[in-house]
N, C-alpha and C positions, 0 to 999 in steps of 0.2 A: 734558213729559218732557225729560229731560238727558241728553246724547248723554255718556259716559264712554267719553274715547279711553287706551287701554290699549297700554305701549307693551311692545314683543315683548323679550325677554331675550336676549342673543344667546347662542347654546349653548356659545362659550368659557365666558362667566359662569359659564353653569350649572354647566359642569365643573371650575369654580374651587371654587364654594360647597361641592362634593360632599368634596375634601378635608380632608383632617385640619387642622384650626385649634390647638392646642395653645400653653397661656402658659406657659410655662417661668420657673422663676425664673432668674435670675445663675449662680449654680451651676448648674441643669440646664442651658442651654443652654452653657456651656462644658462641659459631660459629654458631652451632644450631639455636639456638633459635635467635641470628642475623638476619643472614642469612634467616631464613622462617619469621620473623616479614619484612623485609625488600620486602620481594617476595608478601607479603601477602599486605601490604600497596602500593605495586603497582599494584596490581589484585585491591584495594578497589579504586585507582582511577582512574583504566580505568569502573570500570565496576558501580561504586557505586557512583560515582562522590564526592570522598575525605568524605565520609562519616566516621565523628569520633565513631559511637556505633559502626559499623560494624567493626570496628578496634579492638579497646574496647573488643569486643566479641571473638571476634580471638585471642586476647593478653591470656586469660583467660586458654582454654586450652593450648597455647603452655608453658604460666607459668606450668600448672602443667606437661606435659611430659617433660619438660626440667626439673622439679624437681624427676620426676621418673626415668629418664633416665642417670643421673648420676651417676658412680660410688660410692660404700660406702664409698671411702676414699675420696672423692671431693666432700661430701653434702654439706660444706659451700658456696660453691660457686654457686649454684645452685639461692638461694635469691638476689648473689651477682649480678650475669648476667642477670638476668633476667630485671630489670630498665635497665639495658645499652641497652639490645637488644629492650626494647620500644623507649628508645629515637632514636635507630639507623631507625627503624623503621615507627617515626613516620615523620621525612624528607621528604617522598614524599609527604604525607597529607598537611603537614604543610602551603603550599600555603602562602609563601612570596613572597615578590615584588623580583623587579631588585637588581641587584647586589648582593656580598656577604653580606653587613651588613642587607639587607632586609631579605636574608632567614634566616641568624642568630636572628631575631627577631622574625620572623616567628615560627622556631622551639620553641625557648623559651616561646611564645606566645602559641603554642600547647601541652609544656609540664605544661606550668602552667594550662590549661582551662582542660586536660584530666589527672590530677594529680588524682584521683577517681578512676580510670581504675588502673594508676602505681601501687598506693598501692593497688588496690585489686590482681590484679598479683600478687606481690611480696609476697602478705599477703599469698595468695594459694602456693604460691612457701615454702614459710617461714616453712608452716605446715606442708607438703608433704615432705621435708626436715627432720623435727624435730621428726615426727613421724617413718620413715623410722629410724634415729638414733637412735631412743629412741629402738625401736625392733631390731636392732644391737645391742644396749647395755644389751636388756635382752636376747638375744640369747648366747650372744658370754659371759655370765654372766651361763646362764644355763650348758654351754659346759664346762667353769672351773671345777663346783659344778660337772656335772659328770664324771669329768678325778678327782675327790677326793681329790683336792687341795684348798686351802681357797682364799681370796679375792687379798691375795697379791703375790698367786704362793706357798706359803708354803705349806708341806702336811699339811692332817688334823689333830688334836691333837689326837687322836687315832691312825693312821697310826704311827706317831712318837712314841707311847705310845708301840706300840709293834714290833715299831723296836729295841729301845733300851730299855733292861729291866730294866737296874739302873736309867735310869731316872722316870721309873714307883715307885719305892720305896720312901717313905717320910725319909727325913732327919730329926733326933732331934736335936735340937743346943746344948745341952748338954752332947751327947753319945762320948764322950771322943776326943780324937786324930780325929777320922774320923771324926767327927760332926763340929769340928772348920776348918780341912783345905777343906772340901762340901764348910762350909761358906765362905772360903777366896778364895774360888774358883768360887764361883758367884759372890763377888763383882768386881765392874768394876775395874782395876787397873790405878793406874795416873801416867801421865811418871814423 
């Protein structure tokens, strides 16, 4: 008999797996994350009175589930929405005056003083992005190597080696008639 040592899950995990996983395309997670930056900066100024860290704070994690939650084939975009969806976001805070050119000042006025916050978003997005691609690239790198194929889809030189056996033989350049048309037979021919 075979002792099976089983090892314990820790209950974070668990309570990891138990949430929402959703792949979002490009466009959905820049709606995403719109969309709740936008809901979130009107919740901060009924309740917070236009308070910019409590924003700030908020921005942070929804960068990084907007970078988790996008599809693999739409990580770039993920860095890309994330700045749009602060700006969209930060409008209600923004507290301009009257008229249109007042709140356009306003915002641009709130994107420049909370520009610390953009790029740390984005920074947290960038990563969460890059890292997730990077472990695409060694997965889907390992999966090749185990279907026995080399980097660029070819088999491997062995595979090839025992499928055709006159390729396994060394040619001499000198071994008569066969030996010269081997050689004019690998070189490349010009129209």
């Amino acid at each position: 008999m075979y002792r099976v040592r089983v090892r314990s899950v820790p209950p974070v995990v668990l309570a990891l797996r138990r949430f929402p996983n959703p792949r979002l395309t490009g466009i959905g997670a820049g709606l995403f994350a719109s969309l709740t930056m936008f809901v979130l900066a009107c919740v901060d100024r009924l309740l917070f009175d236009s308070s910019e860290l409590v924003y700030g704070l908020l921005f942070l994690p929804v960068s990084a589930l907007t970078a988790l939650w996008v599809r693999p084939a739409d990580l770039v975009t993920a860095p890309i929405s994330v700045p749009i969806a602060f700006a969209v976001g930060v409008f209600p805070i923004s507290g301009g005056s009257e008229g249109f050119g007042g709140q356009v000042m306003g915002l641009v006025t709130a994107l420049a003083v909370h520009a610390g916050w953009l790029y740390g978003g984005t920074l947290v997005a960038g990563v969460i992005a890059t890292v997730r691609k990077v472990r695409l690239m060694r997965a889907r790198r390992r999966y090749v190597l185990a279907q026995g194929r080399g980097p660029a889809g070819e088999r491997a030189p062995r595979a090839a080696a025992a499928a055709s056996p006159s390729a396994a033989k060394p040619v001499r350049a000198g071994a008569g008639s066969a030996g010269t048309a081997g050689a004019a037979a690998r070189r490349p021919q010009r129209p």
